[in-house]
Residue, then its C-alpha position, 0 to 999 in steps of 0.5 A: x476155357x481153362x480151369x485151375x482148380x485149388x483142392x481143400x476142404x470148404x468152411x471156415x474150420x479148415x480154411x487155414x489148415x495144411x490140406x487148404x494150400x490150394x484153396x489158398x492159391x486160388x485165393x490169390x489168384x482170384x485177387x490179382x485178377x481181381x475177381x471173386x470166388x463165390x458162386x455156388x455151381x458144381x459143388x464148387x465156388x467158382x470165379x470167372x476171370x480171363x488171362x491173356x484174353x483166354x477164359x478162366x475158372x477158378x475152382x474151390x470144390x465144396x465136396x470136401x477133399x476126399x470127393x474132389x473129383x466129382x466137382x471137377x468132373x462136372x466141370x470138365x463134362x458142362x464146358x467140355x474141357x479136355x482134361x490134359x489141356x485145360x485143367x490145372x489142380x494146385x494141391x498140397x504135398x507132404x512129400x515136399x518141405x513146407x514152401x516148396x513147389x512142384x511141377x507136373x503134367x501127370x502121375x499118381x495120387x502119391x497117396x493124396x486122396x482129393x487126387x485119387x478122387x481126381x483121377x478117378x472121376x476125370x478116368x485120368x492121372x493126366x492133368x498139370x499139377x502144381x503141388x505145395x509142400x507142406x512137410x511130413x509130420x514127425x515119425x509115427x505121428x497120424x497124418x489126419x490131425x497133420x494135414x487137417x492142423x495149422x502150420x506153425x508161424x515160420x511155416x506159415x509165412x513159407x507157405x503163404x509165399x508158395x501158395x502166391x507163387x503157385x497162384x503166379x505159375x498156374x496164371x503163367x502156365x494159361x498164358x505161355x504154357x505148362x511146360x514154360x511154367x514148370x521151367x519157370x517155377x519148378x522146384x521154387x522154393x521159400 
């Protein structure tokens, strides 16, 4: 069994904020695999779908951002998944202009709390990770209404893009593997 699990914030107010990106790439996912993401267990909403024959969760936390982990660490703890192998987080990043994606199979929160929380709750920062950026907010402006703030329309339709091609690698990464998806998808950009 494996999980890919799309961190954001739960509720309507947030559903089309920068920090959802993931909550957006599960989305898709959960629509080309055609399932639903709507059944409340481990403080999540959870989809179940199958890839290429291998059992697959789709995971929106319902913990808020910050508190991520706790969700996913229930996960990992009730199927016994190995953390390296059968997780994958698809999250935003302002270290990335809006669009683009990134790759990786381990590496620090880079100041993203939902992953500190991750890393903290899962006793690891190895685990693949897909990251859509989102840009940065102009110089000297406070990251909390950025992140927690809509794109604008020419954004949007970048990241939208992004998030469909995130949803595409993480499907590819259960299927051939995540060092074939980063080959495939590393660095795609809208």
């Amino acid at each position: 069994m494996k999980a890919i699990i799309g961190l954001g914030n739960p509720g309507f107010k947030y559903e089309r904020t920068r920090h959802n990106v993931g909550f957006w790439a599960i989305d898709n996912a959960a629509q080309r695999l055609g399932v639903v993401v709507d059944r409340a267990k481990f403080q999540s909403l959870i989809g179940e779908a199958r890839i290429a024959g291998e059992p697959v969760l789709l995971v929106k936390p319902q913990t808020y951002m910050n508190v991520s982990g706790v969700a996913a660490a229930e996960i990992v703890r009730f199927y016994k998944l190995d953390v390296e192998q059968d997780i994958l987080v698809i999250y935003d990043d302002m270290d990335f202009p809006p669009g683009q994606l990134k790759l990786r199979a381990r590496g620090s929160a880079g100041g993203h709390n939902g992953v500190k929380s991750l890393i903290q709750s899962l006793g690891t920062d190895t685990f693949c990770r897909i990251r859509i950026g989102i840009g940065r907010p102009p110089r000297g402006s406070d990251i909390i209404p950025y992140v927690l703030g809509t794109f604008p329309e020419e954004e949007r339709v970048r990241v939208e893009k992004a998030a469909a091609a995130a949803a595409e690698a993480a499907m590819h990464a259960v299927e051939h593997g995540f060092e074939h998806a980063m080959n495939q998808y590393n660095r795609v950009s809208f």
